[in-house]
Every structure is written in structure tokens, then in C-alpha cells.
VOLUM-203568 format. One record per residue (C-alpha): x, y, z. Coordinates in nm, 4 decimals. Last residue first. Layout:
VOLUM-203568
ATOM/X/Y/Z;
...
***
This chain:
VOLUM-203568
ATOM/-4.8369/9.0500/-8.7865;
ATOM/-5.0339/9.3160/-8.7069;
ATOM/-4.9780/9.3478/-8.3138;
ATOM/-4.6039/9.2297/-8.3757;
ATOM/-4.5653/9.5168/-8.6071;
ATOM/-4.7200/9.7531/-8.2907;
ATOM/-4.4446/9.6935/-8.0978;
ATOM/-4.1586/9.8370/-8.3837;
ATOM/-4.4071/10.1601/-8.3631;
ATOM/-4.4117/10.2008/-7.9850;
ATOM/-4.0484/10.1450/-7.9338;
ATOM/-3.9725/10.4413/-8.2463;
ATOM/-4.2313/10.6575/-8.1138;
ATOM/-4.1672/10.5929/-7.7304;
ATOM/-3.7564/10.6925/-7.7945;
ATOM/-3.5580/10.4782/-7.5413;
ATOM/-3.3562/10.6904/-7.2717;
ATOM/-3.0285/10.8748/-7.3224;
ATOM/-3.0908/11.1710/-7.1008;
ATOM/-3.0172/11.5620/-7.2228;
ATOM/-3.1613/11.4660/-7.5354;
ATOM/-3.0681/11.1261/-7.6849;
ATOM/-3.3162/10.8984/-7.7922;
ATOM/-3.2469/10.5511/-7.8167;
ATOM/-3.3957/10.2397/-8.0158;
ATOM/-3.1426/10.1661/-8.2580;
ATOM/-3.2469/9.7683/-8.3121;
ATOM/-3.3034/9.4686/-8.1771;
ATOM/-3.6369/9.1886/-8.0996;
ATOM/-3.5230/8.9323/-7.9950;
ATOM/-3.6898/8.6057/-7.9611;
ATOM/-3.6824/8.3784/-7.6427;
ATOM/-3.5312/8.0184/-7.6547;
ATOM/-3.3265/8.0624/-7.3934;
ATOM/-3.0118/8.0828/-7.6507;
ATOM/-3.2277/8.3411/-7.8092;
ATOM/-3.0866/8.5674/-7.5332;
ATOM/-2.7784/8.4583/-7.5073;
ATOM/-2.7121/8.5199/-7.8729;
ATOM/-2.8542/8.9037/-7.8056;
ATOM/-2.5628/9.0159/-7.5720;
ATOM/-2.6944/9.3542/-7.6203;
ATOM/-2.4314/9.5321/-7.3305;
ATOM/-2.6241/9.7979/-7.1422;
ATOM/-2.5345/10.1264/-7.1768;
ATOM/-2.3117/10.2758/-6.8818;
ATOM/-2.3592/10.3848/-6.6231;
ATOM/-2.0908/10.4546/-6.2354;
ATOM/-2.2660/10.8328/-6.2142;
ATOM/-1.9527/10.9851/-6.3847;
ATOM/-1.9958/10.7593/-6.6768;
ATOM/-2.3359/10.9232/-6.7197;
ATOM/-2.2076/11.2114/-6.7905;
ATOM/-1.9512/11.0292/-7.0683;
ATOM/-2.2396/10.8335/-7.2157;
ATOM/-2.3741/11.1785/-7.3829;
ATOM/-2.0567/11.3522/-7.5053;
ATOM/-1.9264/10.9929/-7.6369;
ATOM/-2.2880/11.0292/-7.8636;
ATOM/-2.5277/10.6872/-7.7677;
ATOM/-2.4837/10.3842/-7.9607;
ATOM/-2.7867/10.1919/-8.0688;
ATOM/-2.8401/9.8146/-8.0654;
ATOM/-3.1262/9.8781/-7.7829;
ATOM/-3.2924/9.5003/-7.7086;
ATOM/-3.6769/9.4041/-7.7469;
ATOM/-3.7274/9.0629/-7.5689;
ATOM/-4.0296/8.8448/-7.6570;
ATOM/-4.1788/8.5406/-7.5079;
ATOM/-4.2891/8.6995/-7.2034;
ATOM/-4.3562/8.5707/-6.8469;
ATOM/-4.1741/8.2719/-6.8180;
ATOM/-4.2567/8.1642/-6.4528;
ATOM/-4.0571/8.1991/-6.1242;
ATOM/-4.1001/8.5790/-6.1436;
ATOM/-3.7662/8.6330/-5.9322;
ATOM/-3.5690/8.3673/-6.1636;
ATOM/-3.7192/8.5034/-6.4847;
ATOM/-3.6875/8.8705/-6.4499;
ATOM/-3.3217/8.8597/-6.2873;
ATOM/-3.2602/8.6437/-6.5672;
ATOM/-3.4033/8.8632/-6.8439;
ATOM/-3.1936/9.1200/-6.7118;
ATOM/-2.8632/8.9557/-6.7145;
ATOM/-2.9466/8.8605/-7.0578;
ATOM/-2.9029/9.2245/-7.1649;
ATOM/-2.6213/9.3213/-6.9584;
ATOM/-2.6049/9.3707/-6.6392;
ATOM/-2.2704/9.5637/-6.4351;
ATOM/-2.4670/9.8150/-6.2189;
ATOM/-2.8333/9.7011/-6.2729;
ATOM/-2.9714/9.7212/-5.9632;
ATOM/-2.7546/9.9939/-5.7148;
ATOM/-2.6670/10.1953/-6.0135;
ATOM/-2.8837/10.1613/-6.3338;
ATOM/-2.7739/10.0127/-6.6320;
ATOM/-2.8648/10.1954/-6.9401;
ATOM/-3.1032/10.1350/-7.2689;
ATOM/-3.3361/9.8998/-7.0113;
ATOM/-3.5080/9.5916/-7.1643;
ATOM/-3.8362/9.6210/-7.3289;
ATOM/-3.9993/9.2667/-7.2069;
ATOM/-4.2596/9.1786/-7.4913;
ATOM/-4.5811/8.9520/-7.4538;
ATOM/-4.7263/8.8286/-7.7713;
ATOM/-5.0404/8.7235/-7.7148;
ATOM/-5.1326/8.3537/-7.5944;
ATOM/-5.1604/8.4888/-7.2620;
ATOM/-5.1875/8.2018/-6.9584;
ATOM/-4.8018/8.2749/-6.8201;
ATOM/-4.9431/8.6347/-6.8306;
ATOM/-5.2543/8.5648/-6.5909;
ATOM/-5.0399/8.3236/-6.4113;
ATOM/-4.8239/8.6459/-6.3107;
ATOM/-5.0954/8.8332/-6.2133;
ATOM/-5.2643/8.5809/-6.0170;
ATOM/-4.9566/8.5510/-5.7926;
ATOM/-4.8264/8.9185/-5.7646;
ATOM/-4.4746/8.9002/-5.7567;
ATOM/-4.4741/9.0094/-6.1479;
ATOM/-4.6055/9.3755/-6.0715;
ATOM/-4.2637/9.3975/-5.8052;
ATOM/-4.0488/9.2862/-6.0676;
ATOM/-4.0932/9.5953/-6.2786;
ATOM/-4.0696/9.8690/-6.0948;
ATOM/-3.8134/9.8116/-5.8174;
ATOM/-3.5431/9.5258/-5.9565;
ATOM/-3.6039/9.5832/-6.2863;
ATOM/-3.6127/9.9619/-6.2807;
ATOM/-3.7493/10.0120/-6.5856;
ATOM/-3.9009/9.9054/-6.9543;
ATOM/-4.0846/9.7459/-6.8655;
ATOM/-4.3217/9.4577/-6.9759;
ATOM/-4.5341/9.4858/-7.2829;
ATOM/-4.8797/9.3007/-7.3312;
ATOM/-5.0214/9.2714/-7.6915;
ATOM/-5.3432/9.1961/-7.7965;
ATOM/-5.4905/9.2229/-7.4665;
ATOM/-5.8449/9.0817/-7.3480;
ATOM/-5.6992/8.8197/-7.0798;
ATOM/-5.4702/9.0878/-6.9647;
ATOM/-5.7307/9.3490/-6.9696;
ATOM/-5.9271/9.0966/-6.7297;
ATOM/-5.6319/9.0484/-6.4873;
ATOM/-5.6145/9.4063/-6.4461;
ATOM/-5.9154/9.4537/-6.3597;
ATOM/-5.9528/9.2322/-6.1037;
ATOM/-5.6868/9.4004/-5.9329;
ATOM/-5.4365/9.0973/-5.8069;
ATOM/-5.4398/8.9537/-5.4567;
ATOM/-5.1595/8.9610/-5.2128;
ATOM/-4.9743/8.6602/-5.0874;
ATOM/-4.6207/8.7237/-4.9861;
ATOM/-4.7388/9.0107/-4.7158;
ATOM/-4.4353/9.1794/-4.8119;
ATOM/-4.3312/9.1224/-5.1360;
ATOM/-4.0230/8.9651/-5.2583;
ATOM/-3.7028/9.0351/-5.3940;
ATOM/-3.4301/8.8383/-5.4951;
ATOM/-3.0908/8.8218/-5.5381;
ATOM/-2.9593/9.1572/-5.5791;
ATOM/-2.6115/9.3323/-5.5748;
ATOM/-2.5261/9.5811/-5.3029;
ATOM/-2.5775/9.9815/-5.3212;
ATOM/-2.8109/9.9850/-5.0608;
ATOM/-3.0144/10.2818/-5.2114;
ATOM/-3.2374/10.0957/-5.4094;
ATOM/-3.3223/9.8525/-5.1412;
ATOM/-3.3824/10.1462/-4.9039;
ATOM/-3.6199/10.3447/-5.1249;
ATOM/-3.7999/10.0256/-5.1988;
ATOM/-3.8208/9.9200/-4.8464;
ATOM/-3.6610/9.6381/-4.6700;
ATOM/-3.3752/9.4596/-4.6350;
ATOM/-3.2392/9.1084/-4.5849;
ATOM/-2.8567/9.0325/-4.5212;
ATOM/-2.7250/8.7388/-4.7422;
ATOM/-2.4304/8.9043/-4.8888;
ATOM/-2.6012/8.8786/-5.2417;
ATOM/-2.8815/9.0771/-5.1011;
ATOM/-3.2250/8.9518/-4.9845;
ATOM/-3.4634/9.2018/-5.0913;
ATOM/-3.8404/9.3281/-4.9415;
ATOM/-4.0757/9.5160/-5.1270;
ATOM/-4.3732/9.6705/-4.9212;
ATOM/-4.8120/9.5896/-4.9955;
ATOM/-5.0943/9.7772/-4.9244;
ATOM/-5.3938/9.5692/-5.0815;
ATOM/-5.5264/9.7572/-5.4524;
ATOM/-5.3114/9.5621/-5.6578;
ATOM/-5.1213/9.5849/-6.0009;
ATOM/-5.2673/9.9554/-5.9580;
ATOM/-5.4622/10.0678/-6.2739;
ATOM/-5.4160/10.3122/-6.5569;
ATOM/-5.6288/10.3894/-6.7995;
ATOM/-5.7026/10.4562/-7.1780;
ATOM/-5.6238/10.8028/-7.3617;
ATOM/-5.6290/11.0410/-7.0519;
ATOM/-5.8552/11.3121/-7.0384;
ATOM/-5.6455/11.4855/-6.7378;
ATOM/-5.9441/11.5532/-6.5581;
ATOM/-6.1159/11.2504/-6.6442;
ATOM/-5.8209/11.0530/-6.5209;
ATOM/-5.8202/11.2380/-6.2156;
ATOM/-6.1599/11.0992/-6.1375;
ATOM/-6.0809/10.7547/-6.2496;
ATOM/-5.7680/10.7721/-5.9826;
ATOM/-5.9541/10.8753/-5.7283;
ATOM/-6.2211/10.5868/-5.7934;
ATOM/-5.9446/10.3294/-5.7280;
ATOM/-5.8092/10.4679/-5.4481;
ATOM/-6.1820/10.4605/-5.2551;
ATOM/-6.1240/10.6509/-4.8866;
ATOM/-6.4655/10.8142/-4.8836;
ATOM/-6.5015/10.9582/-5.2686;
ATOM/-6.3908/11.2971/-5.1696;
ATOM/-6.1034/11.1454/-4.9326;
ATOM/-5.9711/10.9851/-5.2061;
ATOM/-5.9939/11.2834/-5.4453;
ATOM/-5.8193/11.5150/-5.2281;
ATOM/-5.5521/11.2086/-5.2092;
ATOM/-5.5566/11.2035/-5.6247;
ATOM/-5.4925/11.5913/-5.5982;
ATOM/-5.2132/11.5424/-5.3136;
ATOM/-5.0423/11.3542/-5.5760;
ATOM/-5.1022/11.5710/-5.8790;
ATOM/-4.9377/11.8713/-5.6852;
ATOM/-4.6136/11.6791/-5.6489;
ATOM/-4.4777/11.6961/-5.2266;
ATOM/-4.1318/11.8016/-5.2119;
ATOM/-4.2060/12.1127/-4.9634;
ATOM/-4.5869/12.1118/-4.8588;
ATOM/-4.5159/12.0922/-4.4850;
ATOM/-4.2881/12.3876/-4.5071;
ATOM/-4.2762/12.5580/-4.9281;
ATOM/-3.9219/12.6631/-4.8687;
ATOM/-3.8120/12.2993/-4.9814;
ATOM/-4.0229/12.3218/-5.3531;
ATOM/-4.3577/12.2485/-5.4104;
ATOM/-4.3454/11.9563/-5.6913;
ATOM/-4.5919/12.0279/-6.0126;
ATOM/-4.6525/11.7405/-6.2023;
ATOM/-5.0156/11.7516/-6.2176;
ATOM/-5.0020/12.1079/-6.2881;
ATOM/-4.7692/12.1013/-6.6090;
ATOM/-5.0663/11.8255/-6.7115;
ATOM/-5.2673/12.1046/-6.6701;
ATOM/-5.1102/12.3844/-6.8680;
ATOM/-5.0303/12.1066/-7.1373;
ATOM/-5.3937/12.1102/-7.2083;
ATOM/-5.5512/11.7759/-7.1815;
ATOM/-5.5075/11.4508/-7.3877;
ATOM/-5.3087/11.2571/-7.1190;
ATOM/-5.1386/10.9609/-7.1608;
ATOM/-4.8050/11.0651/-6.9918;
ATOM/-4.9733/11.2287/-6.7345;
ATOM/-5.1614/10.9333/-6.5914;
ATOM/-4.8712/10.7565/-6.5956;
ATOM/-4.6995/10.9976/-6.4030;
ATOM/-4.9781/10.9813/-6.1786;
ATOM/-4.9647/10.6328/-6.1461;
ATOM/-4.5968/10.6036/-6.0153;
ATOM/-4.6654/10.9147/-5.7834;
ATOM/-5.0000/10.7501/-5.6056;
ATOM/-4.8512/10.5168/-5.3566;
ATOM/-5.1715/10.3152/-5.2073;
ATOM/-5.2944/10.5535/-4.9176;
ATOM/-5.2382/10.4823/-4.5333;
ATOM/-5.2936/10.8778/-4.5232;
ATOM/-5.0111/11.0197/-4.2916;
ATOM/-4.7496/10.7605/-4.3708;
ATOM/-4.8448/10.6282/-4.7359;
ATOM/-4.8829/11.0080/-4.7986;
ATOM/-4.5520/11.0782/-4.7151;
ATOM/-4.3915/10.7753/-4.8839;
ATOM/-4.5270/10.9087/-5.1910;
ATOM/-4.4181/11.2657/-5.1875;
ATOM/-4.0761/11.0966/-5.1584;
ATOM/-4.0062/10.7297/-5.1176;
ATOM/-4.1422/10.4364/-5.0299;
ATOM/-4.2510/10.3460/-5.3632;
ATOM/-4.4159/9.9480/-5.3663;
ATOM/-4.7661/9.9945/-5.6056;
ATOM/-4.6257/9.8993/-5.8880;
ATOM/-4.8287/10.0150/-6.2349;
ATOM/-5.0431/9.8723/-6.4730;
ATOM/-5.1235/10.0915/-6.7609;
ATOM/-5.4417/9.9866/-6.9595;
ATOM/-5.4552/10.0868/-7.3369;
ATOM/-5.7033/10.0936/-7.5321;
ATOM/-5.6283/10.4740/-7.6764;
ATOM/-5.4440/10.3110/-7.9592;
ATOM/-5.1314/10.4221/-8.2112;
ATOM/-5.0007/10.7425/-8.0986;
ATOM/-5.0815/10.5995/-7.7316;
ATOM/-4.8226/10.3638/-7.7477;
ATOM/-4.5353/10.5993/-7.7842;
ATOM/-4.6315/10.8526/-7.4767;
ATOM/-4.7129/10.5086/-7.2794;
ATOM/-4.3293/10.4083/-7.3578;
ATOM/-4.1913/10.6755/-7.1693;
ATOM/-4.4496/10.6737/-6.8659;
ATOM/-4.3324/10.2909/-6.8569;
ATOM/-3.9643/10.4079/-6.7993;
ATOM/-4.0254/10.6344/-6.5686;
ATOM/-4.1348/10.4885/-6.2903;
ATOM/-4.3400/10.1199/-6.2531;
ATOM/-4.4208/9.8540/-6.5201;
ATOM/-4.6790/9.6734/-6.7041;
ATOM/-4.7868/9.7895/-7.0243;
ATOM/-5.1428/9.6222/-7.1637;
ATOM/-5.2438/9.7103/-7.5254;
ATOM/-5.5453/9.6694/-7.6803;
ATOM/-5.5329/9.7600/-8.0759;
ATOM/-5.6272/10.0608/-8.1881;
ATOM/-6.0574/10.1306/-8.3037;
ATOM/-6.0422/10.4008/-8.0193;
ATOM/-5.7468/10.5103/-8.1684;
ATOM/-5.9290/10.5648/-8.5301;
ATOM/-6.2133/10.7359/-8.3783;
ATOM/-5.9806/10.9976/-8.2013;
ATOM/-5.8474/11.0590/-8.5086;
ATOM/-6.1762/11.0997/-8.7032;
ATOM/-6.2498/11.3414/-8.4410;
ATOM/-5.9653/11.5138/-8.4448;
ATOM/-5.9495/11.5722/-8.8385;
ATOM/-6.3162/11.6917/-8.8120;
ATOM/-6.2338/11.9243/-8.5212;
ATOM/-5.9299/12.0542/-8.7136;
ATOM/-5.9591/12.4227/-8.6029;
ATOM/-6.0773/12.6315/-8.2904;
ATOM/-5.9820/12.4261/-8.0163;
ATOM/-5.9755/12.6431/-7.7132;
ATOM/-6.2195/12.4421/-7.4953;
ATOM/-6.2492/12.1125/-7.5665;
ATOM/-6.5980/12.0109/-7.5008;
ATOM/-6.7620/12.3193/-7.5393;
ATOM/-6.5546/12.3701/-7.9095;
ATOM/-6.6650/12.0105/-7.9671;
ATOM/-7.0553/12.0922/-7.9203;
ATOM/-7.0414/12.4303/-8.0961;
ATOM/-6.9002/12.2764/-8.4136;
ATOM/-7.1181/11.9863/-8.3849;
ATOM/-7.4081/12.2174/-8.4015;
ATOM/-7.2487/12.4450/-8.7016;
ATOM/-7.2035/12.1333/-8.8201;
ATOM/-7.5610/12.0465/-8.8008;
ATOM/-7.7534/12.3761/-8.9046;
ATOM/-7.4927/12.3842/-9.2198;
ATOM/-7.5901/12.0480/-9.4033;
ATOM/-7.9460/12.1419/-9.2981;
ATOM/-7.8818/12.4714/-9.4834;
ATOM/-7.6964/12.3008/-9.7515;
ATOM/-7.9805/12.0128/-9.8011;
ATOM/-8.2606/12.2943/-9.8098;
ATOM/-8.0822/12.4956/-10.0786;
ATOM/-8.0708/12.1952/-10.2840;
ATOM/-8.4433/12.1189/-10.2002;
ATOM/-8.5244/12.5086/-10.3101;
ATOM/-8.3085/12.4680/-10.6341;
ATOM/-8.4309/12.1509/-10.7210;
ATOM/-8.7977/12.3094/-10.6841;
ATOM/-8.7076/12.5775/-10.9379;
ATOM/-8.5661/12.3401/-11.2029;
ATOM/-8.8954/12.1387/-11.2181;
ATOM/-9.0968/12.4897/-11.2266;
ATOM/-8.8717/12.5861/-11.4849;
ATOM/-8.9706/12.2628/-11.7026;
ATOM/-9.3527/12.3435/-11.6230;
ATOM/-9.3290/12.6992/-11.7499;
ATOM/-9.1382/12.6435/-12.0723;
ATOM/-9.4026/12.5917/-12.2793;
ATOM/-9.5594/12.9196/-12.0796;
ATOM/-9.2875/13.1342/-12.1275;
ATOM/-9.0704/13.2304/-11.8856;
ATOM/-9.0422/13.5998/-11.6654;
ATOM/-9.4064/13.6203/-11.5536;
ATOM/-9.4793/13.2520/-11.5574;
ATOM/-9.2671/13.1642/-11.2793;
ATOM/-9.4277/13.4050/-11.0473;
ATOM/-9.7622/13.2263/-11.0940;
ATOM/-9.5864/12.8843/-11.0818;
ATOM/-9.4620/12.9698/-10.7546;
ATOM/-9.7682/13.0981/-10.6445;
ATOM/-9.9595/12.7795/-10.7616;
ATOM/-9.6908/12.5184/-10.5973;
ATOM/-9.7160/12.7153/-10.2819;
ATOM/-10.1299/12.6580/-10.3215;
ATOM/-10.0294/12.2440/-10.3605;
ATOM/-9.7588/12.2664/-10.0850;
ATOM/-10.0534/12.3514/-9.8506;
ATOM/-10.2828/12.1691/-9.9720;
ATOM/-10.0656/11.8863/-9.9321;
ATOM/-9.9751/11.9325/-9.5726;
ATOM/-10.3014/11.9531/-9.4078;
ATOM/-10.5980/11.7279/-9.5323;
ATOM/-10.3404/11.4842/-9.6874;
ATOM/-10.0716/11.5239/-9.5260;
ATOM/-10.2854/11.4589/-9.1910;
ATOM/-10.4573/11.1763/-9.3250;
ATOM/-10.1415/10.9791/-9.3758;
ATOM/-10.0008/11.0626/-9.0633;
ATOM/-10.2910/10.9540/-8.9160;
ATOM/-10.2969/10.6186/-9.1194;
ATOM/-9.9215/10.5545/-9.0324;
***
């Protein structure tokens, strides 16, 4: 402090004190002199204005340059995306547990309102692109978490587009595979055989708003034991059976739960379950031990979106309750306290293709439902475009009530 001191005052004040002088000098050519020191005054608060503004200007011209490096192409709105961004980073932290399509559909909601969200996803498909790379690579299925990782993604719609990609049949020992898979294996082998880090790195890619995370990383299959009493195994095969459910289970029984996921549990504010394939997607995340008793242990509210349709070979003739059951009884524990129910009707034009394909929309049979003691949550929550599925915007907003109360 002393050498600063000294050095204004042996450097810096003569300095100011001789500008002062020429200033003053100029001055008093176009004023007169009992008006001199008054103009001076007004002279210097024009030179410290103009000093603000250029500073003012040096840093968002800065900031301008940094954003426009960081997100190439976006020319307009930065402050209005910034303060956006800040305001989801501030969102409430949100936990959605599921598997196919249906979670990807509510992530696109949720992230509107947060970017804290953590996406945990089955890790039991068999079946296409997936199934391949379980075969050649002994990876953890990567196409349910892609997908995920797509629908919260912040990057340019050419990439995303990318990610989902699928080489088509004339394509030989690419054909059916999705780009975005075979970029998380790249990835795998990049960072020596770690899932986990894979799917961080394509999450940076795709700048996704929060992450998603395998319910565990041990390689697990879903078994079923059919009303008929025969046992089979395999999602792909359970699905395709066409015979009603009892149970499922996984296979080994005892697997052990991504520690991560068990923490963003115990952090959430709210926790959603499905929607999706009950039997396939969203059962499977609840047969893991310590995941389940991480939920039975949330004092948050904990939501089950049930289905808008049934689904053939699991959900052919369930309604509402029927659902919750299946839930229940194969998760041995009660695992949400909340179940949000579609009370919307679908155009005749829009059930009757799926009438061809053995749907229909499931029945809201909500007095059974509260008749477990569970709280419903009901209203039109549908959107119709070429598929009747639940709109994310609507879902996401009548979830984030509970969050506030």
C-alpha cells in the first residue's frame, strides 16, 4: 500500500496534475475565466463518462467474442441465453427413471424448466444396434442412453440428426446400426473399455442439459415368467412373446446400483418414473436392490407417469391401475407416492391406426388408484401428431407444481 502510495505520488499525480494544466489551458480559450473552473468540472465528467462506455464496450465486445467461440453460429440473444441458461442451472433437481422412448419424451419437457437433471436408464435391450454391440463388444447397451442423450441436448440439430442416424440394410456390416451408438463404442475403446466415461464424452459433444447414467454399470439380462408358467429370456424375446406377464427379474438377481445414481436420488427434489414400457423399461431400473431402497428412502415426491396407450405383448388389455400393480408387485416396495394419469381423448382418425395394431388408450380407472392410497394426478396430457404419445411441455409443467408446492 505504501509503494503504491509513493508511486502516485511521485508518478501518477504529476502527471494528471500537467494534463489538468493543458486542459485548463484549452478550456480557457473558448470560456471565460469565472467560468473556467466549472467547465473544467464538466470536462472531466465527460472524459470519465466516456471512459465507463468504452470499458462498458471493451467487455462485451469480449463476452461477445467468447460466446460466439463457444457456440458457434449464434449471432443474437447471447444475453437472453445466458441469463437462461443461468436460470436452469438454478432449476430444481430432477431424477427420471425409465428406458425407450417414453423417458426421452418427458426429458424434452423437463429440461424447459432445469438443466439438473439426471436420466437413469435400463441397461437390459437385446435388440438391434444394441444387441450387436453387446455381442461383439461385451458393452453395456448404449441405444436407450443415447436417445436420452439426444433428447437433452443443447447442440445444433445437425448433430443431434447425427447421433440418431441408423445405416440402412444396403449399408453390409453397418446396416441397422445408429451412428450415435458406434460413437459411444469409439469412445469406449478411446478411454480403455470405461462406459461410463464414453458416455460423459458424448455428452459434451451433444451439450446436454444434465446427464444421463446407467441404473448399473454390471452386465445384466431380463428374464420373465409368463402367465402359462414357461420362463423366458431376453428383452427382445419377452417383448415379442406375445403372452401376459407375471414377473420379471434380472439375471444375475443381485447386481449393484451406480453410485451415482443413488446419490442424485438422495439429492432430488422430485423423482419421476416412466413413462414406458412397464414391463421392459421401467421395471427393469426398479429390480435393482439399492436402487429401489434408495426410492422407498425419498421423502420427495416421486411420480409414476403412466402410459397414454397399451402396448402389445405388455400392456395389451391394462388399464391404469393395472399398471401400478405390475409396478408394485415386481418392485416389491412402494416406489412412488404419486400417479399422473392421461384423461384426454385422442381424434377417432388417430386411435383407429392404432386399433389395427391390437391399442388402444389406456382406461383412467383413477378410483382404484387412490383406493391404494396413492394420489392422482389427471388430466389431458396427450399430444397427437402422427403418434398419440404424452406432450413433455404439458407433463413437465404439471410435475414441476409438485416441485413448488
Amino acid at each position: 500500500m505504501i509503494g503504491a502510495a509513493l508511486s502516485f505520488k511521485l508518478s501518477i499525480e504529476p502527471g494528471l496534475e500537467a494534463l489538468g494544466r493543458f486542459a485548463a489551458s484549452l478550456l480557457s480559450h473558448v470560456v471565460r475565466p469565472e467560468n473556467l473552473e466549472l467547465a473544467t468540472y464538466f470536462l472531466g465528467g465527460g472524459l470519465l463518462g466516456l471512459g465507463l462506455y468504452l470499458q462498458f464496450a471493451g467487455i462485451r465486445r469480449a463476452v461477445r467474442h467468447m460466446v460466439e467461440t463457444l457456440n458457434p453460429g449464434m449471432k443474437q440473444g447471447m444475453v437472453d441465453v445466458y441469463l437462461r441458461r443461468q436460470q436452469l442451472a438454478m432449476g430444481p433437481r430432477v431424477v427420471a427413471i425409465g428406458g425407450g422412448t417414453g423417458i426421452s419424451t418427458l426429458l424434452r419437457g423437463l429440461k424447459a424448466h432445469t438443466s439438473n437433471i439426471t436420466a437413469v436408464v435400463t441397461v437390459t435391450d437385446d435388440g438391434g444396434s444394441s444387441g450387436r454391440l453387446i455381442q461383439d463388444k461385451g458393452m453395456i447397451p448404449p441405444g436407450d442412453i443415447r436417445n436420452c442423450m439426444v433428447a437433452l441436448a443443447d447442440a445444433e440439430k445437425a448433430m443431434t440428426d447425427l447421433f440418431q442416424y441408423r445405416f440402412k440394410d444396403d449399408s453390409g456390416s453397418l446396416s441397422g446400426h445408429s451412428m450415435g451408438n458406434l460413437l459411444i463404442a469409439a469412445l469406449m475403446d478411446l478411454s480403455h473399455g470405461d462406459f461410463e466415461q464414453a458416455v460423459a464424452g458424448a455428452s459434451e459433444v451433444l451439450a446436454i442439459r444434465g446427464r444421463v447414467l446407467p441404473s448399473t454399470l454390471d452386465r445384466v439380462r431380463l428374464r420373465a415368467l409368463l402367465e402359462d408358467g414357461t420362463e423366458i429370456c431376453g428383452e427382445t424375446a419377452i417383448a415379442q412373446a406375445g403372452k401376459r406377464i407375471r414377473r420379471v427379474f434380472l439375471d444375475p438377481s443381485v447386481v449393484t446400483a451406480h453410485e451415482a445414481v443413488l446419490e442424485a436420488i438422495r439429492s432430488a427434489d422430485l423423482i419421476c418414473i416412466g413413462p414406458g414400457s412397464v414391463y421392459t423399461s421401467v421395471i427393469p431400473n426398479l429390480l435393482v436392490p439399492e436402487l429401489a431402497h434408495a426410492l422407498r428412502e425419498s421423502n420427495v415426491p416421486k411420480v409414476y407417469i403412466c402410459n397414454v396407450m397399451t402396448q402389445p405383448g405388455e400392456s395389451d388389455t391394462f388399464a391404469a391401475s393395472e399398471h401400478v400393480t405390475a409396478i408394485l408387485l415386481n418392485a416389491e416396495a412402494r416406489v412412488f407416492d404419486h400417479v399422473m394419469v392421461n384423461t384426454g381423448n385422442p381424434s377417432e382418425s388417430a386411435l383407429e391406426k392404432y386399433r389395427e395394431s391390437g391399442q388402444h388408450v389406456v382406461d383412467a380407472d383413477l378410483d382404484r388408484i387412490r383406493a391404494s392410497g396413492l394420489r392422482v394426478i389427471a388430466g389431458n396430457f396427450i399430444s397427437e401428431t402422427d403418434f398419440v404419445r404424452h406432450d413433455p411441455l404439458k407433463v413437465a409443467a404439471r410435475l414441476m407444481r409438485l416441485v413448488k408446492g
